[in-house]
C-alpha positions as CSV (number, residue, x, y, z in Angstrom):
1,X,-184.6,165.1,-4.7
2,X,-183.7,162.3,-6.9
3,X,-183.2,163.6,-10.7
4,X,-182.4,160.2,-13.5
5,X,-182.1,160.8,-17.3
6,X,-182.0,157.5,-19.5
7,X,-182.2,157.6,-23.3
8,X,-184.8,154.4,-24.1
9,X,-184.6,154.4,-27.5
10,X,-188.2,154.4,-28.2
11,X,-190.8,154.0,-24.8
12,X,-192.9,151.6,-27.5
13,X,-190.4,149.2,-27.1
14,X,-189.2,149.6,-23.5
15,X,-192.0,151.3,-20.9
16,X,-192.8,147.7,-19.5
17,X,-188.8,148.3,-18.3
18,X,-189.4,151.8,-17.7
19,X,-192.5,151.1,-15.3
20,X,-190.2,148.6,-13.4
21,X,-187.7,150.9,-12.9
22,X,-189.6,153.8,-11.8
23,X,-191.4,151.2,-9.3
24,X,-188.2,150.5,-8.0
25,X,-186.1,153.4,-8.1
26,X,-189.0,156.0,-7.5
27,X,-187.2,159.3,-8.5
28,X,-188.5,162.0,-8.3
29,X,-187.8,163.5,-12.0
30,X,-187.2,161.7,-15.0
31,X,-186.1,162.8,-18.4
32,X,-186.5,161.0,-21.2
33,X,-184.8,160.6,-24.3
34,X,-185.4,159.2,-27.8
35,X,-189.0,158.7,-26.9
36,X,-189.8,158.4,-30.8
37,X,-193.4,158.9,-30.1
38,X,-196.0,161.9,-30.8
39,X,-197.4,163.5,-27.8
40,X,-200.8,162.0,-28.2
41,X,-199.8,158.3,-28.3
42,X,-197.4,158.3,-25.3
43,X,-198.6,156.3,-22.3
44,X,-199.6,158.8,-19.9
45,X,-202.2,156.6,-18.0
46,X,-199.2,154.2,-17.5
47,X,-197.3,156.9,-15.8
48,X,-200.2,158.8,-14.0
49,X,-200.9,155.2,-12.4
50,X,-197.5,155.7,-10.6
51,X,-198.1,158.9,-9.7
52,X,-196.3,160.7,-12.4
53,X,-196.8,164.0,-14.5
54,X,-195.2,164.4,-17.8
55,X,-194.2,167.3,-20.0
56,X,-193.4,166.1,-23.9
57,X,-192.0,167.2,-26.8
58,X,-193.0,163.9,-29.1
59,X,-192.1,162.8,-32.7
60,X,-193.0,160.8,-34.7
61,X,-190.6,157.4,-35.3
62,X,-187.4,159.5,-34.4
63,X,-186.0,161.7,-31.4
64,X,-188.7,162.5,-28.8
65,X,-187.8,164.2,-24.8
66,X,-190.2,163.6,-22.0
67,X,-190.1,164.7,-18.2
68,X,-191.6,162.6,-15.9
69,X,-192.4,164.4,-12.3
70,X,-194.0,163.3,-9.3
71,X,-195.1,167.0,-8.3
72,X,-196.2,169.6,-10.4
73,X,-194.5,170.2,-14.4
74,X,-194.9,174.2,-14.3
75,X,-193.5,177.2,-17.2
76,X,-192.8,174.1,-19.8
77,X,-190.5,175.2,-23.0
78,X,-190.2,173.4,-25.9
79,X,-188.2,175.5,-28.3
80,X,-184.8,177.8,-28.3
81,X,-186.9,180.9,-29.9
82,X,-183.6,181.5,-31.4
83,X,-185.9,181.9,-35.1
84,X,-184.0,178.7,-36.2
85,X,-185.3,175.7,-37.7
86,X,-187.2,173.6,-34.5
87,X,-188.5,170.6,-36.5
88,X,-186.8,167.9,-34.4
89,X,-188.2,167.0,-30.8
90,X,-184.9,167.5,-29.0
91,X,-185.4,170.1,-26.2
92,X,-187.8,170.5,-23.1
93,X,-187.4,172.6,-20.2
94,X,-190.1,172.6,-17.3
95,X,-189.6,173.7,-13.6
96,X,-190.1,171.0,-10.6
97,X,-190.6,172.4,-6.9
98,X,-187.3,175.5,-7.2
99,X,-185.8,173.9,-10.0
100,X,-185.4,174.4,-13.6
101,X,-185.1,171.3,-15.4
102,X,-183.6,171.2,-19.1
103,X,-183.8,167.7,-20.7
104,X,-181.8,167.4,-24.3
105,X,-181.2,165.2,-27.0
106,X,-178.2,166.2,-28.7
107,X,-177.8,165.1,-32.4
108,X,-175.7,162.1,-32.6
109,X,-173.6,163.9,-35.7
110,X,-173.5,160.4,-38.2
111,X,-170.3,161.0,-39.5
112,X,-167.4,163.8,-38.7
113,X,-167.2,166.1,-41.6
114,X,-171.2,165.5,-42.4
115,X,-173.5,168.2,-42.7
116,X,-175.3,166.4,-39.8
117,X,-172.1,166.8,-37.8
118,X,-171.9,170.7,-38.7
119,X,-175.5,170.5,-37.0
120,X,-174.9,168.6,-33.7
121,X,-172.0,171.4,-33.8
122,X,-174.5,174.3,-33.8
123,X,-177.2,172.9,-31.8
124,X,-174.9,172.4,-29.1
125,X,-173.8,176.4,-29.5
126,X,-177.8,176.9,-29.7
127,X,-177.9,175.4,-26.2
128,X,-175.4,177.4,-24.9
129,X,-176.8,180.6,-26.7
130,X,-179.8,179.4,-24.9
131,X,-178.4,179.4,-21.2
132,X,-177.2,182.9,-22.2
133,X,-180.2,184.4,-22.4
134,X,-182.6,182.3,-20.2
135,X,-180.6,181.5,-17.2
136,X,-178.0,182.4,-15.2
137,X,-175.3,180.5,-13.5
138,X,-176.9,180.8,-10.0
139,X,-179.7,179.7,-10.8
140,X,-180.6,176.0,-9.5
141,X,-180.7,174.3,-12.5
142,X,-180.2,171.0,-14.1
143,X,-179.2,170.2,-17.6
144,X,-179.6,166.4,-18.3
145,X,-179.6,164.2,-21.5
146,X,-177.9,162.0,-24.3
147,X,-175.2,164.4,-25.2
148,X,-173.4,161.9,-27.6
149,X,-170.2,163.4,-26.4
150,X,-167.8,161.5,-24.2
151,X,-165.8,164.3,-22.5
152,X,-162.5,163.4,-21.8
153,X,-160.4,160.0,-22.5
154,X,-161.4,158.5,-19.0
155,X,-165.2,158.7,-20.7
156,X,-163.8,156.1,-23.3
157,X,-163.1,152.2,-23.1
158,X,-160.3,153.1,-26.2
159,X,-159.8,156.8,-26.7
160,X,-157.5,155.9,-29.5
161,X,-160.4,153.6,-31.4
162,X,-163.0,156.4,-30.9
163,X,-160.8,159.8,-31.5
164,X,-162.2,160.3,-35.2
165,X,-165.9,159.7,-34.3
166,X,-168.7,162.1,-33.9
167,X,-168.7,160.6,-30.2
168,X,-165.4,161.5,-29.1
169,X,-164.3,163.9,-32.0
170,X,-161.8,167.0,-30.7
171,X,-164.4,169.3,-32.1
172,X,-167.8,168.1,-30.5
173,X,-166.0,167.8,-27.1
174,X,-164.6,171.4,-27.6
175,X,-168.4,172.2,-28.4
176,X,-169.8,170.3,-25.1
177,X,-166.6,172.2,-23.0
178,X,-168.0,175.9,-23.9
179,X,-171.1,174.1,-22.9
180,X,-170.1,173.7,-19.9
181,X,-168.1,176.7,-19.3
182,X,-171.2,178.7,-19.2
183,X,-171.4,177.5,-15.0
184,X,-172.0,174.0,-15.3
185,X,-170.7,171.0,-13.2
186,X,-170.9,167.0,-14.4
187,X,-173.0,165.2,-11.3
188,X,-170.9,162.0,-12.1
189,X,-167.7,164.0,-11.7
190,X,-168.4,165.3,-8.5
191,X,-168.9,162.0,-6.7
192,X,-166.5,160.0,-8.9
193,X,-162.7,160.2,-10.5
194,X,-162.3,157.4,-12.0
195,X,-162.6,156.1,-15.5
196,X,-164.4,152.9,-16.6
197,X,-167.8,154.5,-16.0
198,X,-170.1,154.5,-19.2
199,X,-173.8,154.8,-20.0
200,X,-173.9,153.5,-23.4
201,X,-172.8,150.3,-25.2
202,X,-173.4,149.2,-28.8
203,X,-175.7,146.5,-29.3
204,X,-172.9,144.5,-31.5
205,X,-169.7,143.1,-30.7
206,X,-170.1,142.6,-27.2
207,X,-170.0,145.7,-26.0
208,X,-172.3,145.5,-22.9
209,X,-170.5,142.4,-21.1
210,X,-166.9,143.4,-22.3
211,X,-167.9,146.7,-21.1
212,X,-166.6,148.9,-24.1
213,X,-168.6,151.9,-23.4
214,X,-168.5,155.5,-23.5
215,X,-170.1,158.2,-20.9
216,X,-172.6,160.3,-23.2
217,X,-175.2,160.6,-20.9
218,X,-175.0,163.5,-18.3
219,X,-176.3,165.3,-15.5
220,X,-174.8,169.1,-15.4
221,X,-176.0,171.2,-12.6
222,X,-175.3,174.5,-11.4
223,X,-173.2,175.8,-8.7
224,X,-176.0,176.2,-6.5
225,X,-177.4,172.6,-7.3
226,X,-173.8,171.1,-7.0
227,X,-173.5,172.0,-3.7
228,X,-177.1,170.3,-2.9
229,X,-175.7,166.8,-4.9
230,X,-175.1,164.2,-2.2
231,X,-174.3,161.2,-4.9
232,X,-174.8,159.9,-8.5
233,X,-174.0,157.0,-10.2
234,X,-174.6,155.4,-13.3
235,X,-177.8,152.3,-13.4
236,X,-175.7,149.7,-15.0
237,X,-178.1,147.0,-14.2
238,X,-180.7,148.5,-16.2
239,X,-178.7,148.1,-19.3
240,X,-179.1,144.6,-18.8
241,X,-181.3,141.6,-20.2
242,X,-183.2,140.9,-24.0
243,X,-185.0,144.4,-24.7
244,X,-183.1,146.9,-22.9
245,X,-181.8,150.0,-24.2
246,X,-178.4,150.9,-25.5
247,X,-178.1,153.0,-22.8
248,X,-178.3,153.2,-18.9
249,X,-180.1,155.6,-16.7
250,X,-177.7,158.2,-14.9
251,X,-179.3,158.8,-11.2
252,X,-178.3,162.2,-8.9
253,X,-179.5,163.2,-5.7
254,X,-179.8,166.4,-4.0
255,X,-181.2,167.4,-0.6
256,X,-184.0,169.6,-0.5
């Protein structure tokens, strides 16, 4: 199985890219991210056409999660159920062949100290919360997504530059580490040490040819699925060119 999560920042804009990816690259899931679309208006008969199924949780102008599959979407969740406020299309969960696929958008957090910061805070203990009560650490499941956290320094082209942000903050990476904790293991990480290896670059500044990025979007598996992940990698090359996203596809693979 080939399992990709890429954050398009709106599939208005980019599908034309998306299509030629997916022609290419053929995985075999493929969540989206920051669709910014409602349900109704997003271009199934585009993906059907390549012989893909899609489960959404859509919006309207902001946030937006899709998964794309080239077998069957089945038990589809779109909601915590934790009896807190679900307004924003952040969350979808759907199982593909024997696994359970979770596909996030974490809030970005705008500035530390921000009510919207306190949020991405708690929605990332939601998540968690949410893995406590669904799922279990054996289960063969993977979590993917724009987390907008950068883990650790090596995550970072200047740790020091981005240490006060809601990217790289002390507390949102302690939030993303309990996260983890919970039986999780980074796809990236397994395959690859070293630093230098981002998925997202600001549109100003240079940031895509000097390469000052930060690795925010992840692929966390379980136990179970870790041992099944032959390689990742991140899709630099889809970052580039006039009308890309900000961000670049992360691809895993597992064997069957």
């Amino acid at each position: 199985m080939r399992l990709a999560t890429w954050n398009v920042n709106s599939i208005r804009v980019r599908k034309e890219r998306v299509l030629a990816w997916l022609t290419v690259q053929r995985p075999d899931v493929l969540c989206l991210q920051e669709t910014k679309v409602t349900d109704e208006v997003f271009p199934h008969a585009d993906f059907a056409a390549l012989g893909y199924r899609v489960a959404l949780s859509g919006q309207r102008t902001y946030n937006g999660v899709a998964i794309l599959a080239r077998t069957a979407l089945k038990d589809v969740v779109r909601c915590f159920d934790d009896g807190e406020d679900e307004a924003d299309a952040r969350f979808l969960a759907a199982t593909v062949g024997q696994v359970r696929v979770i596909c996030v958008y974490v809030p970005n957090g705008q500035v530390v100290g921000s009510e919207r910061f306190a949020y991405k805070l708690r929605w990332l203990r939601r998540l968690r919360w949410y893995l406590d009560r669904y799922h279990s650490p054996q289960d063969l499941l993977a979590l993917c997504g724009d987390f907008n956290v950068a883990p650790e320094p090596r995550d970072v082209h200047d740790p020091d530059a981005w240490a006060d942000t809601v990217l790289f903050h002390p507390d949102a990476r302690t939030a993303f580490n309990e996260l983890i904790a919970w039986g999780l293991r980074d796809a990236i990480r397994l395959h690859h040490q070293e630093g230098g290896l981002y998925s997202w670059w600001d549109y100003r500044q240079l940031a895509f040819p000097r390469n000052h990025g930060l690795r925010i979007d992840h692929v966390l598996v379980t136990a179970p699925l870790a041992a099944q992940c032959t390689g990742a990698r991140i899709d630099r090359d889809a970052r580039k060119g006039q009308g890309a996203s900000d961000h670049a596809p992360v691809v895993a693979e597992f064997t069957d």
